[in-house]
C-alpha positions in Angstrom: 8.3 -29.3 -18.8 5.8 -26.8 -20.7 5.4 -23.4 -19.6 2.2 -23.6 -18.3 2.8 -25.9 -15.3 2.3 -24.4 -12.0 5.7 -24.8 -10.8 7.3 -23.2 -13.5 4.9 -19.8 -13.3 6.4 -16.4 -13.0 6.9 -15.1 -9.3 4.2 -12.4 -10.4 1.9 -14.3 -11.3 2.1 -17.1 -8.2 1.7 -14.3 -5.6 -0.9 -11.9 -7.4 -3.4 -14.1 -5.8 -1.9 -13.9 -2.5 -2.1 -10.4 -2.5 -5.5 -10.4 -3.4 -6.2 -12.3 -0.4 -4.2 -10.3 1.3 -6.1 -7.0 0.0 -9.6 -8.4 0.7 -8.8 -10.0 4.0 -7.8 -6.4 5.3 -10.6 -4.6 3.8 -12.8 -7.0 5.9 -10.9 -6.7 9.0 -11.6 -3.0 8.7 -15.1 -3.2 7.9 -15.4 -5.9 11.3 -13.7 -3.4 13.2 -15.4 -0.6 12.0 -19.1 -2.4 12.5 -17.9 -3.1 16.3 -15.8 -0.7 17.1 -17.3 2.1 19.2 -14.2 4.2 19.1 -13.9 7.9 20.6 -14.1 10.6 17.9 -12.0 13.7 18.8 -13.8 16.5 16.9 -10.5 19.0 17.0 -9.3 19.2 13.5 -11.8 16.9 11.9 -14.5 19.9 12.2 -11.5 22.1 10.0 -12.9 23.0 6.3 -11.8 20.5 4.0 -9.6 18.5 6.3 -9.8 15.1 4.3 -8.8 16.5 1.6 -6.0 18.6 2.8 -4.8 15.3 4.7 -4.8 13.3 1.8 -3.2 15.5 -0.7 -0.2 16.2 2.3 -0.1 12.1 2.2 0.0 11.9 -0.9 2.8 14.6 -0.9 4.9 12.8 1.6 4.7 9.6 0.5 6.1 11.1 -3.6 9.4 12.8 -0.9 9.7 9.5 0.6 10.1 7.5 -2.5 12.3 9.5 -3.9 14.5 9.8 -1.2 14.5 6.0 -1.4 15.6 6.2 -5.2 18.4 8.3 -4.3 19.2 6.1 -1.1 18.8 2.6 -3.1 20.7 3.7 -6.6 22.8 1.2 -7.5 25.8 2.2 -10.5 25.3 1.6 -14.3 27.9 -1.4 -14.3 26.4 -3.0 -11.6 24.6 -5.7 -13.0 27.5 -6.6 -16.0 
């Protein structure tokens, strides 16, 4: 069998396109719901100066904590893979 038949593809490479789909599936779900959706706006913090981007950067922030809190939680030792 050569490399280049589709059963013998890298796991990568066989689900890239799945999350692709994936991706674009929920960016049109979003779009749907957004085009239909005639949600209730609260206007509290929203109306703050600069509030997307203060939201954002704290995101941004707390996701960088999480993950490495997950490093420390999910080390494994040197010798484990010998």
């Amino acid at each position: 069998m050569s490399q280049t038949e589709k059963g013998s593809e890298p796991r990568s490479k066989r689900g890239k396109g799945a999350l692709w789909l994936a991706l674009g599936g929920g960016c049109a779900m979003t779009l749907l719901l957004e085009l239909i959706g005639q949600g209730e706006v609260h206007e509290g913090l929203k109306e703050t100066f600069a509030f997307y981007a203060i939201f954002g950067f704290v995101s941004c922030a707390m996701l960088i904590v999480v993950a490495k809190l997950l490093g420390i939680v999910l080390k494994v030792e040197e010798s484990y893979y010998d």
